[in-house]
N, C-alpha and C positions, 0 to 999 in steps of 0.2 A: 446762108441766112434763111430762116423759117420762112414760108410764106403766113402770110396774115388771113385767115379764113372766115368769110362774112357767112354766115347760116341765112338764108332770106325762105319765107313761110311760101308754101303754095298759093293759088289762087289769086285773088284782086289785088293781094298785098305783091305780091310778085310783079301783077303787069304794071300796077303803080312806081314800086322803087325801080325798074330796069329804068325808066327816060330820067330819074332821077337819081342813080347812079351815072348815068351816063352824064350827063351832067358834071359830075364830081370827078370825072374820066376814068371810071371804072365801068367797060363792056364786056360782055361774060364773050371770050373766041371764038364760041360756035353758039346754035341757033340751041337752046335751051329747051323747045319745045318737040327740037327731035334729037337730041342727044340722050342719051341712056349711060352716059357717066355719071357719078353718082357727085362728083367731086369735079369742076369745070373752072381752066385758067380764065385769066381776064386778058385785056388790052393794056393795062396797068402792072407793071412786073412787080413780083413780090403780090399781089393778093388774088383769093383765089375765090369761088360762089360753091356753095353747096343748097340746094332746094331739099326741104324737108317739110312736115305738118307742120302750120302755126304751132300746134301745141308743143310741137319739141323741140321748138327753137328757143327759149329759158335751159330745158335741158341740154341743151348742147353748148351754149355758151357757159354754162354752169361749172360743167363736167370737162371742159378743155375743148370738146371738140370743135369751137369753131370760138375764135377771139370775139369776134362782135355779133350781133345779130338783127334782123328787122321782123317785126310781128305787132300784133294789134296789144292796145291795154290791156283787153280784156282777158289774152291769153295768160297778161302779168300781173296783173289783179288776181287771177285766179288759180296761178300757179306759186306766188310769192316772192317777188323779186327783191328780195330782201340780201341777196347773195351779188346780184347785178347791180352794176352802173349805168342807169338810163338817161344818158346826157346829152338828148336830141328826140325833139316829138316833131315827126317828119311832116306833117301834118298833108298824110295823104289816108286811103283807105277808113274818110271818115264817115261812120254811123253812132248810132245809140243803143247800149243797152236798155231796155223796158221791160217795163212786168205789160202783159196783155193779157188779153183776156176776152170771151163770149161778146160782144155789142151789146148793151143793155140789160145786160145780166149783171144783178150785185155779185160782189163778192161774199160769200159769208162768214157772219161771225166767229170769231176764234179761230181753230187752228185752219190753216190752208195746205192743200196740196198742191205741190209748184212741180212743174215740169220744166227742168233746164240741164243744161251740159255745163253750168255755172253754177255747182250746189256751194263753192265757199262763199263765193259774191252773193248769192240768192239770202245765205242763209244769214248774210253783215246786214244783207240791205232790209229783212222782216224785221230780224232783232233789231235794228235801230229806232222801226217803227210800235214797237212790243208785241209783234205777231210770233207765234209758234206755226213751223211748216212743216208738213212732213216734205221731203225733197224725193222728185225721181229723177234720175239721171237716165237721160236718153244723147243720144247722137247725133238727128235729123230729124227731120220733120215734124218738127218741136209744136208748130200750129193743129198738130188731129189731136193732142193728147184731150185738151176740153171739149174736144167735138167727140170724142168716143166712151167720155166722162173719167177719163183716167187721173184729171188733174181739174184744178178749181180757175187754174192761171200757170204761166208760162213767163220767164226770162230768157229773153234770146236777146239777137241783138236783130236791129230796123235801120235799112239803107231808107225804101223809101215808102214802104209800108203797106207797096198792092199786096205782099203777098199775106196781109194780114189779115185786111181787107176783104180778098177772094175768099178766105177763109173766115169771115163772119166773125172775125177778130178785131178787137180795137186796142191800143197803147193804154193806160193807167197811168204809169208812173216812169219815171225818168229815173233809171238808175244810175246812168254814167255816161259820158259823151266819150268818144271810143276814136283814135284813132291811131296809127302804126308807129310803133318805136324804135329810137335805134339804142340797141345793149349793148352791156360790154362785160369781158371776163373781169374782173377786178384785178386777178392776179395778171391778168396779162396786160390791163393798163398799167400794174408797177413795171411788169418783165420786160414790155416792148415801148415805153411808154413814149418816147418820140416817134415812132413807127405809127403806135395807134390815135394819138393825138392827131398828127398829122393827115392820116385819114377821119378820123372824126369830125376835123374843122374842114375838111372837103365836101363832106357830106352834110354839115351843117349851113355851110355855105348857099349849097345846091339846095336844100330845101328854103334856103330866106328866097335866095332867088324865085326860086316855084311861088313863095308866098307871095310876091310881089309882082307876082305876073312877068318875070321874064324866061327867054327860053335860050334853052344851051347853045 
């Protein structure tokens, strides 16, 4: 029988779902942080963890390689998850997408120059307001682009906002409240569909729990 492979994102979305997989009684065998397989059993027979970039965990569940997945909205917002089943908002790994921008500086009229690694969310969230942007796509350190005048304002997302702050940065506008999801392959919800049900409502479980303040 196949095993079942959950795609989980690097970073905070990771340390967050491990005690919340665990929880669902799903523990990755070995220590994750110093393992160099790329593809890791669990404690749970039949399912298995693979760690990849938030961003290509839509592609991976997409494209077969891994049945379900955990990653942020914004990754899904922004990639289309039009092809996935997102039948559980884990509700951990949470922040907010914002437009920021200079402290006390308007923004000006007409068109804007946005600096974000979110140019299709960027470009829903002007048009809705009737702004024209020009968009630049960057990868990090999204906060110098208006301090070195490259951009007018910035979409990123904000945990808690020093680092905007340090940066002579303030929030504007509320684009999205943002927090980690769990995907599903569509076709392998038909193909394994007691299989994956059954872990779904494990994992849905474990996050009501988490919501309610108990612990595994």
């Amino acid at each position: 029988m196949q095993a079942l492979t959950i795609a989980l994102a690097k970073g905070r979305i990771l340390r967050e779902a491990l005690p919340l997989l665990a929880a669902a009684g799903i523990e990755p065998a070995e220590d994750l942080a110093r393992s160099r397989r790329l593809i890791v059993e669990t404690t749970r027979p039949g399912v298995r963890l693979v760690v990849v970039r938030a961003a290509d965990v839509p592609a991976y569940v997409e494209h077969g390689g891994a049945h379900l997945g955990v990653t942020g909205a914004d990754v899904l917002m922004e990639h289309g998850a039009e092809t996935l089943y997102e039948p559980v908002d884990l509700g951990i790994a949470r922040c907010r997408l914002m437009v920021a921008a200079p402290a006390g500086r308007l923004l000006p009229p007409g068109r804007l120059r946005v600096a974000t690694k979110y140019p299709r969310i960027a470009r829903r969230h002007f048009a809705a307001e009737g702004r024209h942007v020009d968009l630049i796509k960057l990868y990090g350190s999204m906060e110098l682009a208006p301090l070195v005048g490259m951009a007018d304002c910035i979409v990123d997302l904000v945990e808690t906002g020093r680092t905007l702050a340090a940066n002579g940065l303030e929030p504007r506008a509320l684009v999205a409240e943002i927090s980690a999801r769990l995907v599903v392959n569509r076709a392998a919800h038909k193909l394994h569909h007691p299989r994956v049900e059954a872990l779904v409502a494990r994992i849905a479980q474990a996050a009501a729990g988490r919501a309610r303040g108990e612990t595994a």
